[in-house]
N, C-alpha and C positions, 0 to 999 in steps of 0.2 A: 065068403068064398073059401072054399078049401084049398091048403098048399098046392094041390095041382092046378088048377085052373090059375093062382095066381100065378105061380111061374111057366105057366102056357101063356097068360097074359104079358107078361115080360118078357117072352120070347119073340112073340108075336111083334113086340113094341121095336125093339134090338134091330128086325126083319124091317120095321118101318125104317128105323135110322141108316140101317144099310143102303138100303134103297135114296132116302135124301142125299150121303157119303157120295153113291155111285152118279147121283144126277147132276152135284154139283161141286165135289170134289171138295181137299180140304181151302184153308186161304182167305174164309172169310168171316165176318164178326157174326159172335154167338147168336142174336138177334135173326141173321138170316134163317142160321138153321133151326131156331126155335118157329118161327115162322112155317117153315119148311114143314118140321116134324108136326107141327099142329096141323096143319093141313094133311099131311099124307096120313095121319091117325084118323083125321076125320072122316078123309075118301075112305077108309077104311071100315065106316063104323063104330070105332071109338067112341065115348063119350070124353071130349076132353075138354078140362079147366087150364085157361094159361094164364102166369103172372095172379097167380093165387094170393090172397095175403094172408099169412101164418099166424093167427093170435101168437099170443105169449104172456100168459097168467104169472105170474107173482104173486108169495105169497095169497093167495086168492082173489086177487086183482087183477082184470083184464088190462092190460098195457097196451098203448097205441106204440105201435112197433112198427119201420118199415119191412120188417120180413118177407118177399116173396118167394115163392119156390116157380119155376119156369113152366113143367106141365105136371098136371095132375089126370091120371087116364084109370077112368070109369070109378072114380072114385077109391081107388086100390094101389097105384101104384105112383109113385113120387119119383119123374122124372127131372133130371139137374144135369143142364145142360153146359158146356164149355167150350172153348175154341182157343186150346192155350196151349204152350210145347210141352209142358209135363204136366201131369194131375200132382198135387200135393195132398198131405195128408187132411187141410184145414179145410178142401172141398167133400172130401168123403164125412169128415165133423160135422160141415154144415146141411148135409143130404140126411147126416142121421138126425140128426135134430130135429127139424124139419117130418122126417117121420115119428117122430116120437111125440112131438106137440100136437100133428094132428092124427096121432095112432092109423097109421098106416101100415100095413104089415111088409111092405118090399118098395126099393127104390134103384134106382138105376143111376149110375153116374156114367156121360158119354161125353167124351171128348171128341172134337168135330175136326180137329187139327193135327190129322195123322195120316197115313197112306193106305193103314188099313185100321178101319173104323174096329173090326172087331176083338183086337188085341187093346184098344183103350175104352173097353166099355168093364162097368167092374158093379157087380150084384152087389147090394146090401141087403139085409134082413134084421128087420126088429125085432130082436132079442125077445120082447114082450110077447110079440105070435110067433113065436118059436115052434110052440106047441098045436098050431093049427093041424087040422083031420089031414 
């Protein structure tokens, strides 16, 4: 995918979570709205993976790791979901990580525990597809 479609893709997604925010307001455990947002990607079109689990090589050794990341949508962008009063810094850590083991080039960190959903959503970008067309 070229940079534009991916952050058309991300937009698109943001437009999803909005829409979950608006239907069922903040208040409730992450699990609902990941429920939520998987579904409303789906009616969407979406191709979405949820509760993914994340290898993690070492050394050159596959590691059995509970890693998972919440949604994975059309194979591109690394969604990490939360329902918590502040975002800290060791959730944006764990969303890059996350894209960086399975080379994903964009990921989205969205907290679901706010009054307006779009002041706590926050882009990341993998340094690595920096350089996409």
């Amino acid at each position: 995918m070229t940079k534009k479609e991916v952050n058309q893709l991300a937009y698109e997604i943001v437009g999803c979570a909005i829409e979950v925010h608006k239907q069922i307001g903040p208040g409730l455990l992450e699990s609902v709205y990941e429920t939520c947002l998987f579904y409303e990607l789906q009616i969407r079109g979406f191709k979405v993976i949820r509760q993914l689990t994340v290898p993690v090589v070492y050394k050159e050794i596959r590691l059995e790791a509970d890693l998972r990341l919440d949604l994975l949508v059309n194979d591109c962008v690394v969604v990490e979901l939360k329902a918590v009063e502040n975002l800290i810094p060791l959730y944006e850590a764990q969303l890059l990580t996350y894209m960086k083991l399975l080379q994903k080039p964009k990921g989205l960190l969205i907290n679901f525990h706010t009054e307006n959903i779009t002041k706590s959503i926050k882009p990341l970008v993998n340094e690595h597809f920096a350089a996409l067309p």
